[in-house]
N, C-alpha and C positions, 0 to 999 in steps of 0.2 A: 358294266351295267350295275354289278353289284354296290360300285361304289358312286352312284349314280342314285341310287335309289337310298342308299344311308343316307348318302348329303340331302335328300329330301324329306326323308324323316327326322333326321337330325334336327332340320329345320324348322318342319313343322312341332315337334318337341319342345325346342327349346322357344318359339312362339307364345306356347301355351303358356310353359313353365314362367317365361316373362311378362309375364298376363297376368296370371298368377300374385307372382312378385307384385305388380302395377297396382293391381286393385288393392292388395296387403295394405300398403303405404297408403293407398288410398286413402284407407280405414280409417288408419292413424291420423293424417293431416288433414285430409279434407279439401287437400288443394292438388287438383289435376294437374299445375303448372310446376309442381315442386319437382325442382331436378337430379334431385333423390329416385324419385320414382321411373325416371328414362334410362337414369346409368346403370342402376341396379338391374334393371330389367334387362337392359341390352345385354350385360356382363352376365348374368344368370343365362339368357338363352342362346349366348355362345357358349357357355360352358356346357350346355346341353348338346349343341350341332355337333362341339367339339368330341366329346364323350360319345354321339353316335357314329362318327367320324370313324372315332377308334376302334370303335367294336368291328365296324366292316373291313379293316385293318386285320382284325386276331380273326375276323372271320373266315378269309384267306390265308392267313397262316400254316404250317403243318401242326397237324391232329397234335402233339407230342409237345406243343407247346402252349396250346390252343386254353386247355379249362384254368391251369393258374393265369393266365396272361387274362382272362377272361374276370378272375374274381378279382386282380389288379384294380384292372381297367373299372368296375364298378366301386369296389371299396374307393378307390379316388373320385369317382364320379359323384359319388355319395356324401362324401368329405367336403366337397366344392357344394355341391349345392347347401351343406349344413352349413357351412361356413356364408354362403349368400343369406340363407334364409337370416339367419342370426343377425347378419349386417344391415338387413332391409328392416331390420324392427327394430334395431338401435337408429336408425339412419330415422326413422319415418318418428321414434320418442324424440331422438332431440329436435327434428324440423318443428314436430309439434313444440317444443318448450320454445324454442327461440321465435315461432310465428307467434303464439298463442292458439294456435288453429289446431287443436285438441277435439278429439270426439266429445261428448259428455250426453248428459241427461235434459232433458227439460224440465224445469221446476217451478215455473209461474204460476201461480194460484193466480185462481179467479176473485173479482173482475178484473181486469186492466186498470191497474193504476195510473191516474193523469192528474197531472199540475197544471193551471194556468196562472198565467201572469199578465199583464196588458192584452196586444194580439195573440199572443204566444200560447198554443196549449202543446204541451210534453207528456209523451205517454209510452211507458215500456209495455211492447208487445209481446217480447219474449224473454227468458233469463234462462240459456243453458249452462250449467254446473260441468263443470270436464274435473280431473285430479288436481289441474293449477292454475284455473282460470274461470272466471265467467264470463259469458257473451251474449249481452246484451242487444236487443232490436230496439232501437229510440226512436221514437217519430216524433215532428218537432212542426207543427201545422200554425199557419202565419194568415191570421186572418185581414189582418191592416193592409193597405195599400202601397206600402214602402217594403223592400227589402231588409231582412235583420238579420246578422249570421250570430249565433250561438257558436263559441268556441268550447271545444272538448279538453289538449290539452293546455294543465296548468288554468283549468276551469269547473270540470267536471269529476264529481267525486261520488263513490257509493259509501253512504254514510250508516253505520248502524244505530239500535236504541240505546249503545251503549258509549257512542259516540267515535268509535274507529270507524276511518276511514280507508276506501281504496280507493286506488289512483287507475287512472288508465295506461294500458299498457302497449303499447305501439313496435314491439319487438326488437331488435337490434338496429333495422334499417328505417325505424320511427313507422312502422306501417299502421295500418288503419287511420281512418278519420280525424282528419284535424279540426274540425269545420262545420257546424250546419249552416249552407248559404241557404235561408227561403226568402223566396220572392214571394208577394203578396198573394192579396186576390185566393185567400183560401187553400194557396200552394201548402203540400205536408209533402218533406224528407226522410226516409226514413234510412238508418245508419247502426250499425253493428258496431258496438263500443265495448271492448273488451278491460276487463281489470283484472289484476293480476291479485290474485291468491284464493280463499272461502271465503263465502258467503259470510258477513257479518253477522251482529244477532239482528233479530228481525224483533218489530218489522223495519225492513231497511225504507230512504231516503235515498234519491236522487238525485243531486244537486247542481245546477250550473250557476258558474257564478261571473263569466266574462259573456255580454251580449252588446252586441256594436251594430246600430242602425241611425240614421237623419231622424230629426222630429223630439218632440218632450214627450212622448210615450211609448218609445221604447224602454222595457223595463229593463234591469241592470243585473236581475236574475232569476232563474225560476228552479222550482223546486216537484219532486214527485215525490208526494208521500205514501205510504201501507202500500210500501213492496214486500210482498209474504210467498213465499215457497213452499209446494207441498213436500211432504217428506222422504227424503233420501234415502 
């Protein structure tokens, strides 16, 4: 019974403790699907069942060998979970550097800045600031009656006043948006475009410079000017 009732604490334990762990990484990535966040978890809440495991072990034990085998068993319990915790927060920085998908700040001044060009008007809605990235919300509204897709990259660049640029940043596995396909009729996309390093000097520019649609007025690029940041 005794050991009946560990393995169900145990369990419930190491549940939490991996819950824990889950949301931790969470913090960091921002991405529920990262599989950082499942093994770690898993691996931290066995080591918790396991460690309750053990104590209902030294619980039945004789008295005579019972309180060292007892501070054993936790000084390693204790050890394991340092050793998890520390792994889950290296694990959950580098997922961030290599997604780009960094916690950060939000730093869009007002108003919303927008470009238009032909049907085309482009307007960033958001700009959060992380340690090694910014992430951009671009809407790209398509007032003409023909489809136009705006390419990101090898297109789009965040340009500042002093004329550096940054490039978009699509991760190791080329992730995020390669693309705005809009369809007519007033259709708006909107797309989270990440570049990889700080904020240029402001006020920063927008710039696309690949647009492929039918017809002599599609324009061939658009631009968003007085992108401004409130202060960090």
């Amino acid at each position: 019974m005794g050991a009946v009732l560990g393995g169900v604490i145990g369990g419930i334990a190491g549940f939490v403790l991996g819950e824990l762990v889950r949301l931790a990484i969470l913090k960091f990535t921002g991405d529920p699907s990262s599989p950082a966040i499942s093994t770690l978890a898993a691996a931290v809440g066995a080591a918790v069942s396991g460690g309750a495991s053990e104590a209902v072990r030294i619980r039945r034990s004789p008295r005579a060998i019972r309180a060292p085998a007892v501070a054993g068993a936790l000084a390693g319990l204790l050890a394991v979970v340092a050793v998890f915790a520390a792994g889950a927060y290296g694990v959950a920085n580098l997922v961030g550097r290599i997604t780009g998908n960094q916690t950060g700040d939000e730093r869009l001044a007002p108003p919303v800045p927008a470009g238009q060009a032909g049907p085309l008007r482009m307007s960033v809605e958001s700009f959060v600031d992380t340690p090694d990235f910014m992430r951009l919300k671009v809407r790209v509204t398509n007032s003409g009656d023909i489809p136009i897709t705006v390419f990101v990259a090898d297109s789009c660049q965040l340009i500042g006043s002093d004329g550096a640029a940054r490039q978009p940043f699509g991760g190791v596995t080329g992730l995020g948006p390669s693309e705005f396909d809009v369809p007519g009729n007033d259709t708006s996309i909107a797309r989270v475009v990440t570049f990889k390093g700080q904020p240029p000097v402001e006020p920063m520019k927008l710039s696309c410079s690949r647009i492929f649609g039918p017809g002599f007025d599609v324009p061939r690029s658009i631009t968003v000017e007085g992108i401004r940041l409130t202060p960090g």
